[in-house]
N, C-alpha and C positions, 0 to 999 in steps of 0.2 A: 669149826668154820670161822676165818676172821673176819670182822665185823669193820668194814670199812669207817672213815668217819664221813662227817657229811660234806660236800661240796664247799670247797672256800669259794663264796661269790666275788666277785668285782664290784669294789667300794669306789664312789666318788671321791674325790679328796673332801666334799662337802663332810660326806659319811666318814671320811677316817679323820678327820677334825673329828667328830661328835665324839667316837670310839674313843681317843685320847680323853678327852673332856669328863665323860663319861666313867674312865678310870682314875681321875682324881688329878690329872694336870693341868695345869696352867697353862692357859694360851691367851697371850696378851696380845699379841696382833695376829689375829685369824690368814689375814691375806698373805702376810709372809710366810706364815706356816703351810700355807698351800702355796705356795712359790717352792718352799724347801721340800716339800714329800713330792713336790710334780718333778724336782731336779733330781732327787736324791733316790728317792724310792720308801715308801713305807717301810715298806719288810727290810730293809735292809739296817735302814733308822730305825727301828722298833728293836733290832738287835742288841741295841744297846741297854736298853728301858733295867737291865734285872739289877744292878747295882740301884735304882732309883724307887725299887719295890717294898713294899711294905715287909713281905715276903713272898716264897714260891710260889705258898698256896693261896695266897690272900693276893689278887692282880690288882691292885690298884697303886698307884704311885703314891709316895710318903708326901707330908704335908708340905705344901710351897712348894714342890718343885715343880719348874718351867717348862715348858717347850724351849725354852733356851739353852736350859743347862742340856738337856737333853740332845740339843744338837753341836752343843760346846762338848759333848763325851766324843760324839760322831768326828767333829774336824779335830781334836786332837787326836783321835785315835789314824786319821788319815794322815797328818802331820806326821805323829810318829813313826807310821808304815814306812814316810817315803825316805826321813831319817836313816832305819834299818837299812831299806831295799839299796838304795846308792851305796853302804858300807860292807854290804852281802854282797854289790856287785866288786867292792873292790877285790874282797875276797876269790869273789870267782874267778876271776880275770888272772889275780896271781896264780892259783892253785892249775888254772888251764895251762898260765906260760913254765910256772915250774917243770909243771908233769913232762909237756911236751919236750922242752929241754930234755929231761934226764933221757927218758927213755929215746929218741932221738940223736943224740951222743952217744947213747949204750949201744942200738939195737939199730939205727938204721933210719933214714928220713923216707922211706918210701911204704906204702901199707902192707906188704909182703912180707915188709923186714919188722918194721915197728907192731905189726898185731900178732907175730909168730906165736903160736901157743907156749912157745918156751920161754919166752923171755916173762912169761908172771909165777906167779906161787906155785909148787908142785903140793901145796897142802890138799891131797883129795880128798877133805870135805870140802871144799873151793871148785871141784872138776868144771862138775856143771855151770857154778857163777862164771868161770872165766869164758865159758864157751859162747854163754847166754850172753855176756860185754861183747866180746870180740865180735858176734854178730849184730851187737845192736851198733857195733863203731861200723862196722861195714855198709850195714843198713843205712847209715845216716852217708855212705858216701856215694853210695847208688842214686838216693834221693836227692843230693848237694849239688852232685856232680853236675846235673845239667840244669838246675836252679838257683842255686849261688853263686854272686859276682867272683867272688875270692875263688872258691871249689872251682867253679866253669875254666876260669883265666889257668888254672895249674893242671887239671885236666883235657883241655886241649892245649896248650902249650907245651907241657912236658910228660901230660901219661898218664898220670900218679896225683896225690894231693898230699904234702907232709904233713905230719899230726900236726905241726904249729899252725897248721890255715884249718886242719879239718875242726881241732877245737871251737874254733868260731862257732860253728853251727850245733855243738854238743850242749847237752843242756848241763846243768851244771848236777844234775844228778847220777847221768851217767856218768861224769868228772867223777863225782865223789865214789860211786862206783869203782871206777878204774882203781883209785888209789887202794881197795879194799882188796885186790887182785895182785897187785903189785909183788914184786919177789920184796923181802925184809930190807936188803941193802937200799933198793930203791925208793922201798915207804920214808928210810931213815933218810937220806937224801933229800925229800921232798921236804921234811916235816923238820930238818934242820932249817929250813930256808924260813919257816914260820918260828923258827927257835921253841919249838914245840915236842914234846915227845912223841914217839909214834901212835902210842897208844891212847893219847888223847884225842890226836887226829881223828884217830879212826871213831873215835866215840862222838867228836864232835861235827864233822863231816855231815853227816843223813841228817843232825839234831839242823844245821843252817841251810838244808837243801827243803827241808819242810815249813822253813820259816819263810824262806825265800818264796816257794810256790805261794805260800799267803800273801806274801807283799805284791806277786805281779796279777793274783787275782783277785786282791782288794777287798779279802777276808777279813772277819774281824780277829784284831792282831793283841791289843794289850793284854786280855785275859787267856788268851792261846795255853793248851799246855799240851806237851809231846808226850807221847808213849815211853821213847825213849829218855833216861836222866842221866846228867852227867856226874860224873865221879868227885868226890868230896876234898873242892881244893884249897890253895895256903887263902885263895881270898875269901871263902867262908868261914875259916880260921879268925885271920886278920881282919876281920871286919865285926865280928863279934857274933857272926849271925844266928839265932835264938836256933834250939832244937827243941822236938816233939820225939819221945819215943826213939833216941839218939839221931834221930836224922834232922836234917838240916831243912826250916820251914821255907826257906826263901831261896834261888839260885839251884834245884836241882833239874825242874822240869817244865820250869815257865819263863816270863819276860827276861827276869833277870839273870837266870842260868844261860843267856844268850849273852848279854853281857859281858857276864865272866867268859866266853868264848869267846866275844871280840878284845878284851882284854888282852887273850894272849895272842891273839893272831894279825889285828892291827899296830902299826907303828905308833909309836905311843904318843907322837901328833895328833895322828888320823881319830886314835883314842880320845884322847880329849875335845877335840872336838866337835864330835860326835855326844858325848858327854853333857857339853854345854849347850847344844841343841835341844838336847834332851832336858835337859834344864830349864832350862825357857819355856818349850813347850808345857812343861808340868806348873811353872808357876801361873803363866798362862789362862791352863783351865783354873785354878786354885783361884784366881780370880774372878769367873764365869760362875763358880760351881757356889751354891751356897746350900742347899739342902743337905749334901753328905758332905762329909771330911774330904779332904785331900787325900788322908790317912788310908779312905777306907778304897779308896781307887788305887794308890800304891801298892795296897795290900793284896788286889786282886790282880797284878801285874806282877808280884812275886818281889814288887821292890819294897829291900828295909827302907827305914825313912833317913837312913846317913848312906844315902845308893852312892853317892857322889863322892864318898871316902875314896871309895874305888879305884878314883883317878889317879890319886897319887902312891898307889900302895906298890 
């Protein structure tokens, strides 16, 4: 029989000051602190608390630290989010106007022609994926059709809706989807446009569409780590990055292994300065933060402490 636990009551912010307190933090000015947990949310801020911990099993915060620093993790970790999200959306946006292009030119501007079952992979272990796509791109144009400005305006003007307008409303999952469907000539097509090989694409593609879900639902982002890891490339090479047990401790399955993704798929502009955002924001908290390292926050965001080698390699 499972053994429920007990009810979470409903704490005053009076009562979730004590609780803090309680566990061995600093709270220098009470009233701002209940200003921040009444904006922000407890639970949401308390998510940050575990780098601040004595340890797991020991709940109390390590000596001197603040409610400040505490909520200096919180707004750089929001900083950083929005950093990502704007360079994940540039990404999308390309990956949307690519795709459409290609197949569009190959197959056809109207959805008849552009979702034919022939025009993707005949690999039948794929049968089902491409059928389960092809339904859920149809699904979104039933749904568009008479609720989006763009979808509305080409469905009753001319009939039909071209994947370059239906993309709009796709999410960038099923984008990344499609490309996983694609016949090989067309993935290579796509994936030279990012000067990328196909096979990284594909590996990296799900790895920025589950980053992305974090950033527009304002998850916590810097300690994140995917299921999925990316393949062992020249920049954990060239960058000297330390291994465990021959793998690679930093860049396969967390903050920084997105990184080395946008490395190869931003323009090496966009790259840098992005970069330097990131930069800033990290010197930032290093200025807020005194009770732990700097060290020990980049370390749980998967960054070596020379991340910024990066830029120029």
């Amino acid at each position: 029989m499972i053994q429920l636990a007990r009810d979470k009551k409903f704490k005053t912010l009076e009562e979730q000051i004590q609780i803090l307190k309680e566990k061995n933090l600093i709270i220098d000015d009470e009233s701002k602190a209940k200003e921040i947990l009444l904006r922000e949310n407890y639970f949401f801020l308390s998510g940050y608390r575990h780098l601040f911990m004595n340890s797991t099993h020991e709940k109390s915060f390590i000596t001197g630290t603040t409610f400040r620093e505490l909520y200096a993790l919180f707004t750089f970790d929001r900083c950083f989010r929005n950093i990502l999200f704007k360079n994940l959306l540039i990404i999308e946006n390309q990956l949307k106007s690519i795709i459409s292009y290609q197949l569009s030119k190959k197959y056809g501007y109207k959805e008849k022609d552009y979702l034919n079952i022939r025009n993707f992979t005949t690999d039948k272990t794929k049968t089902r994926r491409v059928k389960d796509i092809i339904d859920k791109m149809k699904r979104q144009i039933r749904i568009n059709g008479t609720h989006h400005e763009a979808t509305m305006h080409y469905m009753s003007h001319y009939g039909y809706i071209p994947l370059w307008v239906l993309v709009k409303v796709l999410s960038f999952g099923i984008v990344c989807e499609l490309y996983t469907i694609l016949k090989d000539e067309d993935k290579l097509e796509v994936s030279s446009m990012f000067k990328t090989p196909t096979n990284y694409l594909e590996i990296f593609l799900p790895i920025l569409s589950n980053y992305r879900n974090l950033c527009a639902h304002e998850d916590i982002l810097y300690e994140h780590r995917t299921e999925k890891v990316i393949m062992d490339t020249e920049y954990h090479e060239k960058m000297g990055i330390l291994k465990m047990d021959s793998e690679y401790i930093y860049g396969k399955n967390d903050m920084f292994s997105v990184i080395i993704i946008l490395k190869y798929l931003l323009r090496e502009e966009e790259f840098r300065t992005m970069m330097k955002e990131v930069e800033y924001e990290i010197e930032l908290l290093d200025g807020k933060v005194n009770s732990i390292p700097i060290e020990k926050i980049l370390d749980r965001m998967g960054f070596p402490k020379n991340y910024l080698d990066i830029i120029d390699l």
